[in-house]
C-alpha positions in Angstrom: -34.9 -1.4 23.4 -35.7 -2.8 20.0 -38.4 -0.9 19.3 -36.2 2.2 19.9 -33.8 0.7 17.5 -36.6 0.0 14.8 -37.8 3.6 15.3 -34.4 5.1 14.5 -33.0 2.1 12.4 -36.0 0.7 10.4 -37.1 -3.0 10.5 -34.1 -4.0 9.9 -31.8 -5.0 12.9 -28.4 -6.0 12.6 -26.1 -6.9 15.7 -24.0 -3.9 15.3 -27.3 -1.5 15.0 -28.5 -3.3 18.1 -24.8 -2.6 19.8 -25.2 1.0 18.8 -28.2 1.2 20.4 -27.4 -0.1 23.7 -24.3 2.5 23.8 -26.7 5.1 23.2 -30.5 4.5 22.8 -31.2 7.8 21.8 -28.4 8.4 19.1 -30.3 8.1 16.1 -32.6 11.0 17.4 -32.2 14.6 16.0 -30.7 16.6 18.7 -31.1 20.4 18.8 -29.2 22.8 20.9 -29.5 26.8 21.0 -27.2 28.2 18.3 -25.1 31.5 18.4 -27.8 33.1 16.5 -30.5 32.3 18.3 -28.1 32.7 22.0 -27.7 36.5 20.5 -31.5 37.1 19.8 -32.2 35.8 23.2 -30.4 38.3 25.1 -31.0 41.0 22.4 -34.7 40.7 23.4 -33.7 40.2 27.4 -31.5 43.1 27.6 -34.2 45.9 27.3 -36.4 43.5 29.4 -33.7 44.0 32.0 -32.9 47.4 31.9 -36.7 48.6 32.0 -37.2 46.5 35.4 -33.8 48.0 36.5 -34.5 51.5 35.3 -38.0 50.7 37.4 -36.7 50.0 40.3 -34.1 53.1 40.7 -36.8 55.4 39.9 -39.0 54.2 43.0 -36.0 54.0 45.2 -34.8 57.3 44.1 -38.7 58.4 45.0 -38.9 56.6 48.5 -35.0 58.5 49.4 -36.3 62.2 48.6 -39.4 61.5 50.4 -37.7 60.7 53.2 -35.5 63.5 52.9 -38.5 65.8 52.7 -39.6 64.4 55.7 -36.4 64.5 57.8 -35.3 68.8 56.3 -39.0 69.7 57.2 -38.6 68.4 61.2 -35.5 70.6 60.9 -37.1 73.6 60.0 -39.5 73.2 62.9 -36.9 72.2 65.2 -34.9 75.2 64.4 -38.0 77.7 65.0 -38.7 76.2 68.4 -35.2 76.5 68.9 -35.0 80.2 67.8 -38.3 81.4 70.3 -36.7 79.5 73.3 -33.5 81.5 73.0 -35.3 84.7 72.5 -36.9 84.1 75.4 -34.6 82.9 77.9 -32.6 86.4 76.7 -35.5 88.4 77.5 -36.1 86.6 80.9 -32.5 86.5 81.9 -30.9 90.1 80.4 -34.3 92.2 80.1 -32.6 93.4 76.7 -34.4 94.7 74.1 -35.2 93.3 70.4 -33.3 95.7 67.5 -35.2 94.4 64.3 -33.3 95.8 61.5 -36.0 95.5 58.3 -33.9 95.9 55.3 -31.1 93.6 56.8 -33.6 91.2 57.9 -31.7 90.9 61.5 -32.5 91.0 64.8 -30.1 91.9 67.5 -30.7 91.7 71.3 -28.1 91.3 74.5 -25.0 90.9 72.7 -26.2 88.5 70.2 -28.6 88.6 66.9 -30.2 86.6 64.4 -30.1 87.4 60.3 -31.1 85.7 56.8 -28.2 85.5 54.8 -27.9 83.6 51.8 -31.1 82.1 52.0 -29.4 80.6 55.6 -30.0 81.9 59.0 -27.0 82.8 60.8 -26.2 83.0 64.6 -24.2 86.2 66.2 -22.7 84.6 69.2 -20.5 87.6 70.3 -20.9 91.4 70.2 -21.4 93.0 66.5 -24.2 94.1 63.9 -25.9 93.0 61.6 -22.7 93.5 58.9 -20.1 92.1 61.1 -18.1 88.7 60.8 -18.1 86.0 62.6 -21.7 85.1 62.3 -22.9 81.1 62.3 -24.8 79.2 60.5 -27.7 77.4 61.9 -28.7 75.0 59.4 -27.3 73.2 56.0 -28.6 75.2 53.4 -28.4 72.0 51.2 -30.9 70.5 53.2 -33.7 73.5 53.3 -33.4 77.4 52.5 -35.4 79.8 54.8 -36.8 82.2 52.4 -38.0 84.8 54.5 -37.3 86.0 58.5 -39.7 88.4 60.2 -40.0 89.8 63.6 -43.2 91.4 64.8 -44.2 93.7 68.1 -47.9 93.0 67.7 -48.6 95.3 70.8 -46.8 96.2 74.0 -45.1 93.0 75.3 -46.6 91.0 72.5 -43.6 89.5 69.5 -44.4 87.7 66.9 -41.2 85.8 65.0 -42.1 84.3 61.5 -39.5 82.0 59.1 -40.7 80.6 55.5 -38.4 78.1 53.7 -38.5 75.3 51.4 -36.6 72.0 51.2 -34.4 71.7 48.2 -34.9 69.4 45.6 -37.3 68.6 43.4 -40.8 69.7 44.7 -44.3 69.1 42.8 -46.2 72.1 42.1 -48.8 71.7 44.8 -46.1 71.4 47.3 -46.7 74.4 49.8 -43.9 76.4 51.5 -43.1 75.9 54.4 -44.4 78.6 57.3 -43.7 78.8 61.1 -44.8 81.3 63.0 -44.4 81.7 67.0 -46.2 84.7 69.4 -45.8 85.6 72.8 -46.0 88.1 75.5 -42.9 89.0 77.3 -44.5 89.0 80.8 -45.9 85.2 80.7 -44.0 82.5 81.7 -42.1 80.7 79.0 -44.5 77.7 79.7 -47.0 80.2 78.0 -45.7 80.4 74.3 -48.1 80.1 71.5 -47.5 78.5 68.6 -49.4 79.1 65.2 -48.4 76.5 62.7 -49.5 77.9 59.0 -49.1 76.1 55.4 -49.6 78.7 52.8 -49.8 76.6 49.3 -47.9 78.5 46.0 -49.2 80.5 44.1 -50.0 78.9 41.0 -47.5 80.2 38.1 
């Protein structure tokens, strides 16, 4: 204790010095403390600091979500051309109607229903019509993926041939390919006997 006194006090000890000291050893010392100014400057320097890791952070998640999206729209589009052949040919099987593929309307009518691209969307005709009448469905959120193109093909007697291209929405890279399904069959196999040709045709650079 005294020679904290004679540190901050001298050689000099006098009973009150020596009081004061016992209260508070450590009085004498030159305390500091962080100042307005320098409270300011620190979160002037931390706030950037912040924001960057923040900014960092939404840009990766943001990444990771459309990814995912990608992922989930492009099982759609598949799902919805399996879907499409396996009505086509339980009609065919079941009614022994015949395909009407209207070209410039890009629609394809058989039994009493049809198929068309409309609005980048293809639509269902559940009831009798053509290819300009109301009442048509869609059958997928446009949002999610467009279908770009819808062909129907006789490639020769009893063989078809249906083809959809589409994109997902959003923000694509450049080397991102379209997306292409393509499904043949003959109408006298068994519907066991589909065959399925998967292609990815990449863009065409601009």
């Amino acid at each position: 204790m005294l020679g904290v006194c004679k540190m901050v006090y001298g050689d000099e000890i006098s009973p009150t010095k020596v009081h004061n000291c016992e209260l508070n050893p450590i009085s004498g010392r030159k305390q500091h403390g962080f100042s307005l100014l320098e409270l300011l400057l620190v979160i002037a320097l931390s706030g950037p600091i912040i924001y960057a890791g923040l900014s960092t952070h939404s840009y990766f998640w943001a990444k990771a979500w459309q990814a995912q999206l990608k992922t989930r729209e492009t099982q759609n589009f598949y799902a919805l051309g399996h879907w499409l052949v396996r009505d086509l040919r339980y009609e065919l099987q079941n009614y022994s109607s015949d395909f009407q593929w209207r070209e410039q309307n890009q629609c394809l009518l058989f039994a009493n229903k049809g198929v068309r691209l409309r609005n980048q969307q293809l639509q269902w005709k559940p009831n009798e019509g053509d290819c300009t009448s109301n009442g048509w469905l869609g059958l997928h959120d446009a949002s999610g993926f467009k279908v770009t193109s819808f062909d129907f093909f006789e490639l020769n007697q009893g063989y078809f041939q249906v083809c959809i291209s589409g994109e997902v929405n959003g923000e694509l890279d450049v080397d991102t390919p379209p997306l292409q399904w393509c499904y043949s069959w003959h109408r006298g196999l068994p519907q066991g006997s589909l065959s399925s040709i998967y292609t990815m045709s990449r863009r065409a650079p601009a």
